[in-house]
VEXDREN-2710 file (C-alpha; in Angstrom, 1 decimal):
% VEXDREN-2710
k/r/px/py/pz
1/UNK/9.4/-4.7/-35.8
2/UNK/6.8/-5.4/-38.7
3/UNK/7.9/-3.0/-41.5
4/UNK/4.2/-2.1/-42.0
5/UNK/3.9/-1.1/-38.4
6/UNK/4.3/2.9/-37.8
7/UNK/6.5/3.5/-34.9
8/UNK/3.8/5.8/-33.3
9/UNK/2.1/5.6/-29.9
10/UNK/-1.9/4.9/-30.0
11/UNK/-2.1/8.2/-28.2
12/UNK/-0.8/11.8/-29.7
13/UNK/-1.2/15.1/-28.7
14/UNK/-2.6/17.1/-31.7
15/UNK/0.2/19.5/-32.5
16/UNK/2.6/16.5/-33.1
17/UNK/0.2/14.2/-35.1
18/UNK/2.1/15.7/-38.2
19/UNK/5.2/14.6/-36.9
20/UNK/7.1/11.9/-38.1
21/UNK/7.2/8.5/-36.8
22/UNK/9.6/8.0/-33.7
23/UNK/13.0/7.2/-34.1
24/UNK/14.4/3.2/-33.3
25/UNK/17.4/2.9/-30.9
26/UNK/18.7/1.5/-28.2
27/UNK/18.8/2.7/-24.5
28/UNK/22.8/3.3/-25.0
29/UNK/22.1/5.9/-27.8
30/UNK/20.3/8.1/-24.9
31/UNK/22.9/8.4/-22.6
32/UNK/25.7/7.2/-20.1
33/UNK/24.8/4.4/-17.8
34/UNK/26.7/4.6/-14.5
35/UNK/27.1/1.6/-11.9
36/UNK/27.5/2.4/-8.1
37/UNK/29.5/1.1/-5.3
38/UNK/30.0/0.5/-1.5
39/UNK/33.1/2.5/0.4
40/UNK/35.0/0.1/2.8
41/UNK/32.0/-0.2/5.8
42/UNK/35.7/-0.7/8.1
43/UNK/36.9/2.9/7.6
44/UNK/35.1/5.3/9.4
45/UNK/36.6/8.1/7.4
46/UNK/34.5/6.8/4.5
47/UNK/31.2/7.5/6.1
48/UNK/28.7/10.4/7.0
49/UNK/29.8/12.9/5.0
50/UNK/27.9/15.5/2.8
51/UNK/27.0/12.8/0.3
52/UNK/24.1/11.3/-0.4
53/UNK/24.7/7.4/-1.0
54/UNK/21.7/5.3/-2.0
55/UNK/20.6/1.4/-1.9
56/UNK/18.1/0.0/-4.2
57/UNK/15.5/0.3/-0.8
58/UNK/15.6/3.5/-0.8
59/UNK/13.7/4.1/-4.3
60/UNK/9.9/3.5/-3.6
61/UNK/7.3/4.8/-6.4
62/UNK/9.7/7.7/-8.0
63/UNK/10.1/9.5/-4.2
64/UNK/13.4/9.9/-3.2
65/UNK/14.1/11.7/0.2
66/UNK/17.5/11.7/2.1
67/UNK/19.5/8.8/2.5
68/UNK/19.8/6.8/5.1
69/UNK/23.7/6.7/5.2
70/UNK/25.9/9.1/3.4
71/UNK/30.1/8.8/3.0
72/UNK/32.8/11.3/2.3
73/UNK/34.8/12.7/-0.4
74/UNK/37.8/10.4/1.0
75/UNK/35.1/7.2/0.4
76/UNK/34.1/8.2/-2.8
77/UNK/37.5/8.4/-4.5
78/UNK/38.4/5.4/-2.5
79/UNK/35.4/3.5/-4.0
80/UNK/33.7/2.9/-7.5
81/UNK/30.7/4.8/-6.6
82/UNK/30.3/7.3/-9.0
83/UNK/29.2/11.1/-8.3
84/UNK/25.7/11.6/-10.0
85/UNK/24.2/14.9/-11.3
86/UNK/21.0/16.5/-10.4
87/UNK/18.8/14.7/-12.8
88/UNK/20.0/11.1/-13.4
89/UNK/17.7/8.4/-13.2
90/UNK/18.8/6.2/-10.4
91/UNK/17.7/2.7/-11.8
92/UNK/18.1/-0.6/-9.7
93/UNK/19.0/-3.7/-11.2
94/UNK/20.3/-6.0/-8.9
95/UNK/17.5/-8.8/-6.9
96/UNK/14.8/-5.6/-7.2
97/UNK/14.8/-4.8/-11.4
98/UNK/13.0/-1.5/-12.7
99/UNK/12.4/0.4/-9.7
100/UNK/13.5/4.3/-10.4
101/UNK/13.7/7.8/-9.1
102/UNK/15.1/11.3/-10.3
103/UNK/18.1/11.9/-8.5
104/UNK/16.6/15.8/-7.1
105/UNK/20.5/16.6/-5.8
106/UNK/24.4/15.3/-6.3
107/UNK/24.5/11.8/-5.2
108/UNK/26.0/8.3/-5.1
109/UNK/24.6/4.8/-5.4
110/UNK/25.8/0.7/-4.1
111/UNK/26.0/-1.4/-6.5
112/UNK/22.5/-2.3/-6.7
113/UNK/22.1/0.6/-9.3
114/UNK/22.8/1.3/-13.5
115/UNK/21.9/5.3/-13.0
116/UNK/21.3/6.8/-16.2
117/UNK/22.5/10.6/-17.2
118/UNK/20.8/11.2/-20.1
119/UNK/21.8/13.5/-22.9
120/UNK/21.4/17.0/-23.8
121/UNK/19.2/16.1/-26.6
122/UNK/17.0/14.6/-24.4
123/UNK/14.3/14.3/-21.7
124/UNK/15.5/12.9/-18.4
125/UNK/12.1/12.9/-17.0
126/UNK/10.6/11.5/-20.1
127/UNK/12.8/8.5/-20.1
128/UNK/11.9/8.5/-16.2
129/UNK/8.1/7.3/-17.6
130/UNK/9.2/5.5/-20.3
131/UNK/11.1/3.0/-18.1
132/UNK/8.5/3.1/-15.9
133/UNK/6.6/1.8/-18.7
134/UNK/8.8/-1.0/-19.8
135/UNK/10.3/-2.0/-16.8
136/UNK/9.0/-5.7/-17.2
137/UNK/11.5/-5.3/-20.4
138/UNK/14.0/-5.0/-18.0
139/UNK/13.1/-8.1/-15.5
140/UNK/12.6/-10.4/-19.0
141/UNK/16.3/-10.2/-19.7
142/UNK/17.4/-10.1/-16.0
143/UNK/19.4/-13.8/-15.3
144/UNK/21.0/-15.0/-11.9
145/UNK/20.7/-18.1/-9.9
146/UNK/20.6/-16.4/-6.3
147/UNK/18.9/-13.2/-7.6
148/UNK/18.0/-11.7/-10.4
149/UNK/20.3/-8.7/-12.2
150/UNK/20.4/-6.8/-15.4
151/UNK/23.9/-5.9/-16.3
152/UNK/25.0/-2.2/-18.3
153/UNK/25.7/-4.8/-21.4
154/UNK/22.0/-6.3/-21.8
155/UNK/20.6/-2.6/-21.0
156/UNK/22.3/-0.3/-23.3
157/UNK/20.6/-3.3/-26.0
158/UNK/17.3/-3.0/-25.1
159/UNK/15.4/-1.6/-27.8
160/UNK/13.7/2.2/-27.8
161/UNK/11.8/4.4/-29.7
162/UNK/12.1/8.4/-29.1
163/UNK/9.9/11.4/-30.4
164/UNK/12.1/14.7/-31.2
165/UNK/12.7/16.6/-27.9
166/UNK/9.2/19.0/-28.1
167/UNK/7.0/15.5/-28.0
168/UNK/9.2/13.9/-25.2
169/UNK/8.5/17.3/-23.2
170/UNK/4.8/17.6/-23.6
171/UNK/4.7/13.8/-22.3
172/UNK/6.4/14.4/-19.3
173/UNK/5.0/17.3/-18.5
174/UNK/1.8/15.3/-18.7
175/UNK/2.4/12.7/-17.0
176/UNK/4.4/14.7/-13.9
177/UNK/1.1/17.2/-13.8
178/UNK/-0.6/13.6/-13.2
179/UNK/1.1/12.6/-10.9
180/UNK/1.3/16.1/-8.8
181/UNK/-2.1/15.4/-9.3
182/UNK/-2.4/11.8/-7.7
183/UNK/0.6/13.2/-4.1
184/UNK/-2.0/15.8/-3.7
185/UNK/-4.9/13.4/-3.7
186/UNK/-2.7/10.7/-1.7
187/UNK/-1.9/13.7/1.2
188/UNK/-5.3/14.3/1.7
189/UNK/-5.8/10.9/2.3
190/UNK/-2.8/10.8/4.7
191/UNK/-4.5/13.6/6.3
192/UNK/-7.7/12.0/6.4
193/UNK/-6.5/8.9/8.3
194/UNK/-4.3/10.8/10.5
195/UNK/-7.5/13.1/11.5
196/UNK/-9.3/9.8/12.0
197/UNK/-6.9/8.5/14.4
198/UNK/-6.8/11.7/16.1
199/UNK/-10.5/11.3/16.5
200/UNK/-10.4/7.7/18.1
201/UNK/-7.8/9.0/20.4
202/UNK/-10.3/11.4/21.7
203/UNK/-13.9/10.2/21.1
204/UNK/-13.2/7.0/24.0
205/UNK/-12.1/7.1/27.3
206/UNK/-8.4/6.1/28.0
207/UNK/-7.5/3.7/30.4
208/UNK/-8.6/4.7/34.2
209/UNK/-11.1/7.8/32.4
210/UNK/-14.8/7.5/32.9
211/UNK/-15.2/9.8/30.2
212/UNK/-13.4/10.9/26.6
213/UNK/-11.2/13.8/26.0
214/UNK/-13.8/15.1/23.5
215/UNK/-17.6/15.2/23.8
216/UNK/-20.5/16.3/21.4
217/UNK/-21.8/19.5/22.9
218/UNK/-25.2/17.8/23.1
219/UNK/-23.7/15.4/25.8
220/UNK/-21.6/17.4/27.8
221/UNK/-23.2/17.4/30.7
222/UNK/-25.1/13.2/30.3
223/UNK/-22.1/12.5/33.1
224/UNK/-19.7/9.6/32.7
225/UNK/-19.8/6.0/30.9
226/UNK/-20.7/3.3/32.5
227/UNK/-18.3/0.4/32.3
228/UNK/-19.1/-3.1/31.3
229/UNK/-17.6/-6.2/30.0
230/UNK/-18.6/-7.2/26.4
231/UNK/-19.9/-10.6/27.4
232/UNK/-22.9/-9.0/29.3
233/UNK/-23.3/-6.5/25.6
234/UNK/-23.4/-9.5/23.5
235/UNK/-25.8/-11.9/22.4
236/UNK/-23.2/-14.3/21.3
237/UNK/-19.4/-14.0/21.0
238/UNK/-17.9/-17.6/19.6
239/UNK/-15.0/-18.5/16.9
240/UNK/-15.3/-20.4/13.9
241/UNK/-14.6/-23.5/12.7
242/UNK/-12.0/-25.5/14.3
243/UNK/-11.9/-28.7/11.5
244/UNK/-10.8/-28.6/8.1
245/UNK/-13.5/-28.4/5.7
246/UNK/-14.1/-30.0/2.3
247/UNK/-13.5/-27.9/-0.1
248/UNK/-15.9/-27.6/-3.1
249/UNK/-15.1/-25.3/-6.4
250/UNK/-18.4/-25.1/-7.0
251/UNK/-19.3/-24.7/-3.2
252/UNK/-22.1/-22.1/-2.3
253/UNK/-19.9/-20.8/0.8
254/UNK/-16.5/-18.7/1.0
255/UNK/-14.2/-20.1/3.7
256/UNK/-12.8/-17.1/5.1
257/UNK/-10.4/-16.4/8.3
258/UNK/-9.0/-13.2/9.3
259/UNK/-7.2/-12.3/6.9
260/UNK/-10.5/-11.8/4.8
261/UNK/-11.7/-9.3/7.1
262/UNK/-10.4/-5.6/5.9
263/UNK/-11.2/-2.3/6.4
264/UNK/-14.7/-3.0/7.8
265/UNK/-15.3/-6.0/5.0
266/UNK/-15.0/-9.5/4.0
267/UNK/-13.0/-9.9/1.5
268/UNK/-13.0/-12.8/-1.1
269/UNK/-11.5/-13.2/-4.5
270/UNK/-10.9/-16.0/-7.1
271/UNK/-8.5/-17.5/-5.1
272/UNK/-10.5/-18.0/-2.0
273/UNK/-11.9/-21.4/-1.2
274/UNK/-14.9/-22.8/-1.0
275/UNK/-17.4/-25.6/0.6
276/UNK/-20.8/-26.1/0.2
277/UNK/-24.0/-25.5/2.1
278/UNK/-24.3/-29.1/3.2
279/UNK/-20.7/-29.4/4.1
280/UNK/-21.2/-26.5/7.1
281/UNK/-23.3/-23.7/7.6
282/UNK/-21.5/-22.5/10.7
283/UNK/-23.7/-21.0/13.5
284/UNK/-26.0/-19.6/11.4
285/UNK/-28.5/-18.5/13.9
286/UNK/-26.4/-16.6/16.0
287/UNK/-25.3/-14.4/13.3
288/UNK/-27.2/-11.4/12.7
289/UNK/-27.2/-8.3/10.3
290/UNK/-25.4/-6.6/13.5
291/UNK/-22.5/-9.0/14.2
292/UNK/-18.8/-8.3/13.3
293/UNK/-16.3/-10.8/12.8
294/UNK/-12.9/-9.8/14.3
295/UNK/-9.5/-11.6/13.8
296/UNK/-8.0/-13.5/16.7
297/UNK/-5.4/-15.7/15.6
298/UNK/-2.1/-14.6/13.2
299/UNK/-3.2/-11.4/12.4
300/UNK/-4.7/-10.3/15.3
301/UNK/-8.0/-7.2/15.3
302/UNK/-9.0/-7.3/11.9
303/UNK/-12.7/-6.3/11.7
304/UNK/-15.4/-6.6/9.2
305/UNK/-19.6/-6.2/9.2
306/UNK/-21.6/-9.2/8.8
307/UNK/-23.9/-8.9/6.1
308/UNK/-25.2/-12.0/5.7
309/UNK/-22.4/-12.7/3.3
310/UNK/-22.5/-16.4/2.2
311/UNK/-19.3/-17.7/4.4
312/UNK/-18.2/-19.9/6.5
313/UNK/-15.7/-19.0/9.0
314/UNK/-12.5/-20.1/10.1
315/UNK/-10.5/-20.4/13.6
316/UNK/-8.7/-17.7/13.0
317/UNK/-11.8/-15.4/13.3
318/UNK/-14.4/-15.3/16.2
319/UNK/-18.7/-13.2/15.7
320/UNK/-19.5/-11.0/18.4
321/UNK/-23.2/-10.2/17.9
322/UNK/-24.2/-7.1/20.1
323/UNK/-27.1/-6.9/22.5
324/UNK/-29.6/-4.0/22.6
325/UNK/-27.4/-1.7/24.7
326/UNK/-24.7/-2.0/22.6
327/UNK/-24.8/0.0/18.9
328/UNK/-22.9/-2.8/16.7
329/UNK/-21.4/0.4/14.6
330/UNK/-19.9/2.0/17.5
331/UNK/-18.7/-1.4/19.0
332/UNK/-16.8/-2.1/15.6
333/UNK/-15.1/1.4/15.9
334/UNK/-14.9/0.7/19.8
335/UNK/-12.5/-2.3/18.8
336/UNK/-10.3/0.0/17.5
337/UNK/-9.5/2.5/19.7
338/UNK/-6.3/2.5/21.5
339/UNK/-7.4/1.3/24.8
340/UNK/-9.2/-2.1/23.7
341/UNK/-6.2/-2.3/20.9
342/UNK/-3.7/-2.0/23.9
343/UNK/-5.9/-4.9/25.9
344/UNK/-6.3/-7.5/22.9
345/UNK/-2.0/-6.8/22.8
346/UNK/-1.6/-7.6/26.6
347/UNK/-3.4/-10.9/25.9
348/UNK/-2.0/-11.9/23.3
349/UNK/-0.4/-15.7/24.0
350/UNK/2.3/-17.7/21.5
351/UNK/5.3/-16.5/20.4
352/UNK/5.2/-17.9/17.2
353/UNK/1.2/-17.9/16.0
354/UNK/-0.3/-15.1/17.7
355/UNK/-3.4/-16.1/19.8
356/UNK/-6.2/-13.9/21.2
357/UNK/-8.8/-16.0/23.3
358/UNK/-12.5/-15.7/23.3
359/UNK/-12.0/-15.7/27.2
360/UNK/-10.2/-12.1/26.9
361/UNK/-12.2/-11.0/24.4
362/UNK/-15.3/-11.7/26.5
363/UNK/-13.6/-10.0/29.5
364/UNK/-13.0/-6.9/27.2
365/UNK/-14.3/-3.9/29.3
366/UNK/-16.2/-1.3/26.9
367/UNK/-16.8/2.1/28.4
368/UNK/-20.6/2.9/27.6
369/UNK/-22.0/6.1/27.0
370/UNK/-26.1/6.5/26.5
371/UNK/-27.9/5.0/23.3
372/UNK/-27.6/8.7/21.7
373/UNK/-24.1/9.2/22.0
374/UNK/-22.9/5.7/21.1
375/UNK/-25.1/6.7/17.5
376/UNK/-23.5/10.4/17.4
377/UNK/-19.8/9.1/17.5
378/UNK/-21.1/5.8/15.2
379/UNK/-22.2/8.1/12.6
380/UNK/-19.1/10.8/12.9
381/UNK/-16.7/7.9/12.5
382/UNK/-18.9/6.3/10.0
383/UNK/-19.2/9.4/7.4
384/UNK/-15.0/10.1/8.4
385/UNK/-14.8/6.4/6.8
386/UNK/-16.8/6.7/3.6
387/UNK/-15.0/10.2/2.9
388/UNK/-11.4/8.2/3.0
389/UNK/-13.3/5.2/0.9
390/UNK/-13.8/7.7/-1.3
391/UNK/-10.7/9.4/-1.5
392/UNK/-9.1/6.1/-1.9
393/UNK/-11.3/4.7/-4.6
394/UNK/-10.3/8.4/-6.3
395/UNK/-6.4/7.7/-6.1
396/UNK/-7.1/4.6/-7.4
397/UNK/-8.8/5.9/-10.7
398/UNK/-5.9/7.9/-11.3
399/UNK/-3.7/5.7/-10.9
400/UNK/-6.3/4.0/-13.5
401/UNK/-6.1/6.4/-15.9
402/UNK/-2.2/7.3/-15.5
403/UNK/-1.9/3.6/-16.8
404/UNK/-4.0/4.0/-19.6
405/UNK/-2.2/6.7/-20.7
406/UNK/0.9/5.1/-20.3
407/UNK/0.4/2.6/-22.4
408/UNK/-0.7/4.9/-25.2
409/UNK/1.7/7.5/-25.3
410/UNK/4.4/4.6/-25.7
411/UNK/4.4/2.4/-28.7
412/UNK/4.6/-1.2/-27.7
413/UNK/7.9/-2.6/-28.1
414/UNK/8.1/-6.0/-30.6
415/UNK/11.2/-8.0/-30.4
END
């Protein structure tokens, strides 16, 4: 550390700017770090008991539910797994480095673990962020030839820097009001989707109905759909290119396939390839601002909006440009609902590149309600869509600013 170099954080909250710079140590001088282990998988005795027993798998973003196996008293003292308190910080180091969770009960770990009980003096739930914070810290002086793993000797030597016990408070309880904060927004987005899905359940017909579960009151009584196969809806239904192009890094065109098309658009970033105008322009004129491109080959029922993006696109991907009868926004949520979903799935040929043929997709029987309805459930499903876009775009910016705050309420570590 540069001597002239305070150990402060760029970020402090104003009743501890007075306070003195935070102390240097070492992740040993916070507490005991406590390796894991398997019982005997052979003794039967050993396994599903009352305790909790935990694999590095099991630890996704800081949530920890129940385990997935537990084991005995008998296969804990006949193991080296090691009872943990209420609190520890259950840390994996072994071929997945950095990941954590607050233990919320008593439980054990497999040896994929170096749980950390922290002392009285300090903040477990600090600590929690902080390695959150430096976990790439952790993966720099990970070593192994098969996988990677950080042993208890290099991690008690990483270097730390602490605040007195009021400071480490105040930025926990920051940073876990965040993030109460960010599960709230993420379960109304869980509950968004899941009211969605309820919705295409019930807005088309199931196989062998003439007529969906639910109805807009205005068209209760407009009788039933009329069946028809989308090769008679559409202008054009074809698949892209089937040669390999020449790619140009300074090409005018995005190549894309179906893997490009998410969540209703295509998708392109620095690493997506391009060709130029004169290399192909494919079938330009039977693309319009109403087509959608839908996945067919690999990943199969991905679907975006044309919108007269400039792209070229691949096999893996076939247009299907509506006629007049057919509203291109209900036809692209049409595609998803769980009776066409089930059809594309009984087509599917290969076993191992999945294959959808233009032939089935042609055949595809929509159920057709009148111009007006096919608009009402368009826009319903439409303005469901935006409000999750929007609730997503809203996790992400707190996940944004949870970052940024991260990295100032922590001063940078300097080797």
């Amino acid at each position: 550390m540069n001597k002239d170099k305070k150990l402060i954080p760029e970020l402090r909250f104003p009743e501890f700017l007075n306070n003195k710079e935070w102390a240097e140590m070492t992740l040993g001088n916070i507490g005991e770090f406590i390796g894991g282990g398997t019982p005997d998988t052979s003794k039967s005795e050993y396994w599903n008991g009352d305790i909790q027993w935990y694999t590095p798998t099991e630890v996704k973003d800081g949530v920890l539910g129940k385990s997935l196996r537990t084991i005995t008293k008998v296969g804990l003292n006949n193991s080296s797994a090691k009872l943990l308190p209420k609190g520890a910080l259950l840390l994996t180091t072994r071929a997945t480095i950095g990941d954590i969770a607050i233990a919320n009960s008593e439980c054990t770990t497999n040896q994929g673990f170096q749980s950390l009980v922290v002392k009285d003096s300090e903040i477990n739930t600090f600590w929690y962020y902080w390695i959150i914070q430096h976990k790439n810290e952790l993966k720099r002086k990970a070593s192994g030839s098969t996988f990677p793993e950080i042993g208890k000797n290099e991690i008690v030597k990483i270097k730390a820097y602490r605040p007195d016990k009021d400071e480490q408070q105040k930025i926990a309880s920051c940073l876990s009001s965040l993030d109460e904060v960010i599960t709230a927004h993420s379960q109304k987005l869980e509950l968004l989707k899941d009211h969605k899905k309820g919705l295409m359940q019930n807005l088309f017909p199931q196989e062998g109905e003439k007529v969906p579960k639910y109805r807009f009151k205005e068209f209760e009584k407009d009788g039933e759909w009329v069946e028809e196969s989308l090769e008679y809806l559409t202008v054009k239904i074809g698949d892209g290119i089937h040669t390999t192009p020449k790619y140009e890094p300074s090409g005018e065109y995005y190549f894309v396939n179906g893997n490009n098309l998410i969540d209703g658009k295509i998708v392109v970033d620095e690493k997506t390839k391009r060709v130029s105008s004169e290399e192909f322009e494919i079938h330009k004129k039977d693309l319009t601002e109403k087509t959608i491109f839908l996945s067919i080959n690999g990943t199969i029922g991905n679907l975006a909006f044309y919108n007269n993006e400039m792209v070229v696109l691949g096999k893996s991907a076939c247009y299907i440009t509506p006629n007049q009868k057919l509203n291109y926004v209900f036809l692209f949520y049409c595609l998803q609902s769980p009776r066409i979903i089930d059809y594309f799935f009984s087509e599917i040929t290969g076993s191992t590149i999945k294959n959808l043929s233009l032939k089935s997709i042609r055949g595809t029987l929509i159920n057709l309600p009148s111009e007006k309805e096919q608009q009402r459930i368009a826009s319903c499903l439409s303005s469901l869509d935006a409000l999750i876009t929007a609730q997503a775009e809203k996790i992400e910016q707190l996940k944004l600013h949870k970052k940024g705050l991260m990295q100032g309420l922590f001063p940078k570590i300097n080797d």
